[in-house]
NUPAVEX-989057 format. One record per residue (C-alpha): x, y, z. Coordinates in pm, whole numbers, plus 50000, padded with zeros to 5 digits. Layout:
XYZ...
This chain:
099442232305191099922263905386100882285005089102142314805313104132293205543105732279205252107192308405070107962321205421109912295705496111542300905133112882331805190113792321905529116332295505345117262322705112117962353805355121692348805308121542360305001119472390904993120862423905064118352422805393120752395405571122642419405807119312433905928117642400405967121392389306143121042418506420117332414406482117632381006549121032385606778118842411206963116352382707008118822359707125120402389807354117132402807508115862362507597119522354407736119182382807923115442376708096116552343108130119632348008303117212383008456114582352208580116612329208724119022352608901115892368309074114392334909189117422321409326118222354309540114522352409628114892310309723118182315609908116952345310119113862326110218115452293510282117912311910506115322327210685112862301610717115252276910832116552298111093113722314911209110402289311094107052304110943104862311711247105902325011581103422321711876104142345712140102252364312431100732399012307103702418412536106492405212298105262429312069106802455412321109172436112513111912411812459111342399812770107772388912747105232372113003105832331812988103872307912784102392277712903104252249012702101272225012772098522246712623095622223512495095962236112120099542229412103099332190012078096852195411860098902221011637101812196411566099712170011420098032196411151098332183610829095682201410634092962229410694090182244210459089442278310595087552311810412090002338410456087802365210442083542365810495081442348610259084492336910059084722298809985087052282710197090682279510102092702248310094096052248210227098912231110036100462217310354100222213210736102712219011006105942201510977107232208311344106512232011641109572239611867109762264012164112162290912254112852320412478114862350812487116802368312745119092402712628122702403012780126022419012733128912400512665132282412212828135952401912716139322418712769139282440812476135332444512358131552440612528128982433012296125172434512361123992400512294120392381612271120102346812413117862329412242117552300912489115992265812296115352226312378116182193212295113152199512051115342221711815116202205711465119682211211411119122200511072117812236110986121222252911111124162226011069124732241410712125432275610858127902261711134131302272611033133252257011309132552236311651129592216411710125692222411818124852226512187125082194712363122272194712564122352173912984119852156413101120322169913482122022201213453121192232313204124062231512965126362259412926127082256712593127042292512323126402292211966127322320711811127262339211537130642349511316130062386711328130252383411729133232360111743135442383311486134482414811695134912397512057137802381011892136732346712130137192312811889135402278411963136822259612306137052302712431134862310212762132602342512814131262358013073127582373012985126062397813190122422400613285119902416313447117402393513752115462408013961116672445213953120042432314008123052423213807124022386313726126302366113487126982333513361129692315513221129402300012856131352276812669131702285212285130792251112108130112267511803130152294011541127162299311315126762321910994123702324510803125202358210587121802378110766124422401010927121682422511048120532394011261122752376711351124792400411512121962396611790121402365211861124052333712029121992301612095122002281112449120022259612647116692272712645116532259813075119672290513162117372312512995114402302313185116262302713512117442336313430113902349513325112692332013712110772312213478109442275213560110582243813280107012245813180106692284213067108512298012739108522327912545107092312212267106542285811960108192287311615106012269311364107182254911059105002246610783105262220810494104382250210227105852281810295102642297510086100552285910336101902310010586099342339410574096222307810583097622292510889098002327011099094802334211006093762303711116095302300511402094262336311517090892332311513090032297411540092462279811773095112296012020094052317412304093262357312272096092365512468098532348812195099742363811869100252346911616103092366011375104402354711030108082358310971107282382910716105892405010972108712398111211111382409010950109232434710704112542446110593114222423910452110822408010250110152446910131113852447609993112772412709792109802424809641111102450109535113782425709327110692418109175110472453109033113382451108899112882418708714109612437708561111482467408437114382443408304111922422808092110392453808008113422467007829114292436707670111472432607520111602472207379115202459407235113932429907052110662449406925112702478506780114702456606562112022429406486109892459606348113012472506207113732440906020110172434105918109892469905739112972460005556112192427305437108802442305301110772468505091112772440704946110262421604883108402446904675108392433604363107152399504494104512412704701103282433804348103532399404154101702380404429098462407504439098422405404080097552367704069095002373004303096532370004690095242392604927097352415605131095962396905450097512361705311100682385505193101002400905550101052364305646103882353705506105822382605673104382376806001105742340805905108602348605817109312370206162107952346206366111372328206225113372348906262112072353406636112642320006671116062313406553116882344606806114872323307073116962293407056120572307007048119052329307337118022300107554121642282507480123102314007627120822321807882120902283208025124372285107957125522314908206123542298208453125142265308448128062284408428127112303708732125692277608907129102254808891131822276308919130102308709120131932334108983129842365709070130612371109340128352397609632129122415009909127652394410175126862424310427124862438110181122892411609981123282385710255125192360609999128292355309883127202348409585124452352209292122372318009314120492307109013117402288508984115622274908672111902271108680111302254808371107942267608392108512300508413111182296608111108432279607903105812309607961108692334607907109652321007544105852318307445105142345007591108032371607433107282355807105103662359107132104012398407228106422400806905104542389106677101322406306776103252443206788104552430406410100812430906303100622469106281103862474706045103102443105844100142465205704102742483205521102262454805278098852470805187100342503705060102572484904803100682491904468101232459804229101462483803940104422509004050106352479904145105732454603798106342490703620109472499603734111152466403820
């Protein structure tokens, strides 16, 4: 038998009646608050983070594959749309490649799940009472509406002729509020050909809102041919190629990849994170935040654990006296402490987790925190549980506890069996 687990567990059973209990009570409620808290902290965090990505992804893919002028330009020199590599591109399911010289190759997690094309032609939008700048972002019966129907608020996606370009506008809710136009509305969109001015007449089909205010107050979609005609551009030549990919950690590999070993020199080959460093800077640093959170938390539950610990040794004085004088060793004495903390921890652990799992079900149902979506690009606070990460956080917090409890638990070694026998 584990003699110090035993009488740990003992005086675990009989902490309500010792004159510790209250101590014991608010250590282990600060357990339970600081895990509810970087559980709630953790999930929060990870479901901003999944949202934001999944918004941007699906909008905007992984990859883009432009000429080297769109760096400069948003009206860049045309891409062929039958380039060799590009048949070859959308059939990618895996590649091993060394990132760096001398380095073993790296496998990817994924391949490419679909390649689409696109062009872009800036415009200004004129009504009665507003004008709006505007980019066309012109795409093809290639597009996966899949990605966007979620975001469409009202209407329907472009519906796309097989003669004629189609004249139908998607766009975005910040645009239609401040044009004050509505789905079945016409606008007139002004542009620039040849030195000269033109415009074209659209057909609102659709409003889209993704909560990226920032971007999508730019962009209205349309058939990717008006654009081309607009841009004096054949069928065959577009501005670019939007890659997505089946792993979205795969994303630095594949440009790599595709940089130096397949597509053309005069191609670049951007990652969405590099297209929009902004908004990616603003999520790491969420990560920061998460740190510092955990960080205090963890201060919390260690100032009270020790707290407690110091406490329970004092009580325990006389037993810890009676226990050296048959013989135990103040290392098998600090065990039972350590023990009996590691409890305590634990009790605060579980009511923690009920909490922490609890606001997020809560949160996850009902929504009731509600954001300002021009600022955090959601309505709301998502949640999302990885039950890995929740596993590694409990052993984790309670491994750190217990090994900061070593150093006071030596207290145990300053009790001299004598004084306390004596005087008790």
């Amino acid at each position: 038998m584990n003699l110090p687990f035993f009488i740990a567990w003992r005086l675990m059973r009989s902490g309500n009646k010792t004159q510790s209990r209250i101590i014991v009570r608010i250590a282990s409620a600060a357990v339970a608050l600081s895990i509810a808290v970087m559980v709630a902290t953790s999930a929060l965090v990870s479901g901003f983070k999944t949202e934001i990505n999944r918004k941007i992804f699906e909008f905007w893919g992984h990859l883009h594959l432009t000429d080297q002028s769109y760096l400069i330009s948003y009206e860049p020199y045309p891409v062929r749309a039958d380039l060799p590599f590009l048949e070859a591109l959308d059939t990618l399911r895996s590649i091993a490649y060394a990132l760096f010289d001398g380095k073993a190759p790296v496998r990817s997690r994924g391949g490419v799940r679909r390649v689409q094309a696109f062009a872009i032609k800036p415009g200004i939008i004129r009504t009665e009472n507003a004008m709006e700048g505007i980019l066309l972002k012109g795409i093809g019966t290639d597009f996966d509406w899949a990605n966007l129907k979620p975001y469409i608020q009202e209407g329907m996606p472009i519906a796309f002729r097989d003669t004629q370009p189609s004249r139908d506008l998607l766009i975005s809710q910040q645009t239609a509020d401040r044009l004050e136009v509505s789905v079945g509305d016409k606008l007139v969109v002004h542009f620039v050909k040849n030195n000269a001015q033109t415009r074209r007449l659209f057909h609102v089909c659709g409003i889209y809102k993704t909560g990226l205010e920032e971007y999508d107050r730019k962009f209205a979609l349309c058939d990717i041919r008006v654009v081309q005609e607009l841009l004096g551009w054949s069928e065959n030549e577009v501005a670019g190629f939007e890659v997505w990919l089946d792993d979205v950690r795969d994303m630095d590999l594949y440009a790599e990849y595709l940089h130096q070993e397949v597509v053309p020199s005069q191609i670049l080959v951007q990652t969405v994170r590099t297209r929009f460093p902004a908004i990616f800077e603003w999520l790491q640093f969420q990560d920061y935040n998460e740190v510092i959170i955990f960080i205090l938390m963890l201060a919390v539950a260690l100032v009270n654990m020790i707290t407690a610990l110091l406490v329970l040794v004092l009580e325990r004085a006389p037993m810890i006296g009676i226990l050296k004088a048959l013989g135990a060793s103040s290392g098998r004495i600090r065990q039972i402490f350590l023990y009996h903390a590691a409890f305590i921890t634990a009790h605060g652990l579980f009511w923690g987790n009920v909490v922490g799992l609890g606001f997020c079900y809560l949160q996850d149902r009902y929504r009731f925190i509600t954001l300002n979506e021009a600022d955090y690009y959601l309505s709301y606070a998502p949640v999302n549980i990885q039950w890995p990460v929740l596993l590694a956080l409990n052993v984790g917090f309670l491994a750190v506890i217990l090994l900061f409890l070593i150093i006071p638990s030596h207290a145990v070694g300053r009790i001299s069996p004598i004084r306390v026998i004596h005087f008790r």
